[in-house]
C-alpha positions as CSV (number, residue, x, y, z in Angstrom):
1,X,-11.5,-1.0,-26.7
2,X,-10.6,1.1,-30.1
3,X,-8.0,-0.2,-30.7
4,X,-7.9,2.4,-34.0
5,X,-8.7,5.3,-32.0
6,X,-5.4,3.8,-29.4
7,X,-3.3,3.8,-32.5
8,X,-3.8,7.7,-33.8
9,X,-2.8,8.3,-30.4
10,X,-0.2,6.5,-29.5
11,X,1.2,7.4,-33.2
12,X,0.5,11.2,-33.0
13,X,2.6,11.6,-29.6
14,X,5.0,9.9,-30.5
15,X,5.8,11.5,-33.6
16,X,6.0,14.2,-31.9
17,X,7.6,12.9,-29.2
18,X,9.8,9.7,-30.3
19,X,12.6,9.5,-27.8
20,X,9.8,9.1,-24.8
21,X,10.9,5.4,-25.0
22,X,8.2,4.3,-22.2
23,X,5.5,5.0,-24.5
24,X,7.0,3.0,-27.3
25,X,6.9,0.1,-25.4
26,X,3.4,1.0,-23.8
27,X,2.4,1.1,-27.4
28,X,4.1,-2.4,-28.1
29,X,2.9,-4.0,-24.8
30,X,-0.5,-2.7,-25.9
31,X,-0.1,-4.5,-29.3
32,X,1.0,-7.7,-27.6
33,X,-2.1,-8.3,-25.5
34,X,-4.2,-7.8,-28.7
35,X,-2.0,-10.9,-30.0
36,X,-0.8,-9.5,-33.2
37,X,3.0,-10.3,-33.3
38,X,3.3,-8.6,-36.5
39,X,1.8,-5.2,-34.8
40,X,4.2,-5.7,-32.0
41,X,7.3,-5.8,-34.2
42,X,6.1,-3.2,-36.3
43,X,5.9,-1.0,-33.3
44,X,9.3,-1.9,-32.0
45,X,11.1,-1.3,-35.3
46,X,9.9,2.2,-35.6
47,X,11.1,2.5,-31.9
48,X,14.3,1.4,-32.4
49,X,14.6,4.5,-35.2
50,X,13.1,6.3,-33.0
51,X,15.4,5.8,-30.5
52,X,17.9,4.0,-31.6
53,X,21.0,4.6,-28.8
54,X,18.1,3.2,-26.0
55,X,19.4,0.1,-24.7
56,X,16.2,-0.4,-22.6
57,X,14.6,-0.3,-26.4
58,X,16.7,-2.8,-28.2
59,X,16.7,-5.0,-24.9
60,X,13.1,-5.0,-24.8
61,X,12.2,-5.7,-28.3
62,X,15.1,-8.6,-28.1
63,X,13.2,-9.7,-25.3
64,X,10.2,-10.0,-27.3
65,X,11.9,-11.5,-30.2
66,X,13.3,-14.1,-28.2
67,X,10.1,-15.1,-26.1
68,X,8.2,-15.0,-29.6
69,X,10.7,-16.6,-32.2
70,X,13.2,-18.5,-30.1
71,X,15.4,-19.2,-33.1
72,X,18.4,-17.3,-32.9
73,X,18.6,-17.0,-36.3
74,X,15.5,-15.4,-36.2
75,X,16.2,-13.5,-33.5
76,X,19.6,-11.9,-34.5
77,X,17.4,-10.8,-38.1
């Protein structure tokens, strides 16, 4: 229910941890049922630094980009 307190955590293990790419999208799941899309790409682009040679990653967060934007236009940006 703190969803703050959820953040620190998620944010401290992963910076130490940033190629656990389950967790990133744990994190960005987590953010999406809270309905803040901005949150959820926020999440997803630190991921994709994080780890950026996970294809489960990028196909996840174009997954979400897709099912949220639907312009491709959008999308491919």
């Amino acid at each position: 229910n703190n969803i703050l307190k959820i953040r620190r955590v998620y944010d401290a293990f992963l910076a130490e941890f940033p190629l656990c790419y389950g967790y990133w999208k744990k994190y960005a799941d987590h953010e999406a049922r809270l309905g803040t899309a901005d949150k959820v790409v926020e999440v997803y682009e630190r991921a994709v630094q994080g780890v950026t040679y996970s294809v489960d990653m990028w196909l996840h967060y174009c997954i979400f980009a897709i099912s949220t934007y639907g312009d491709p236009d959008t999308v491919r940006r």
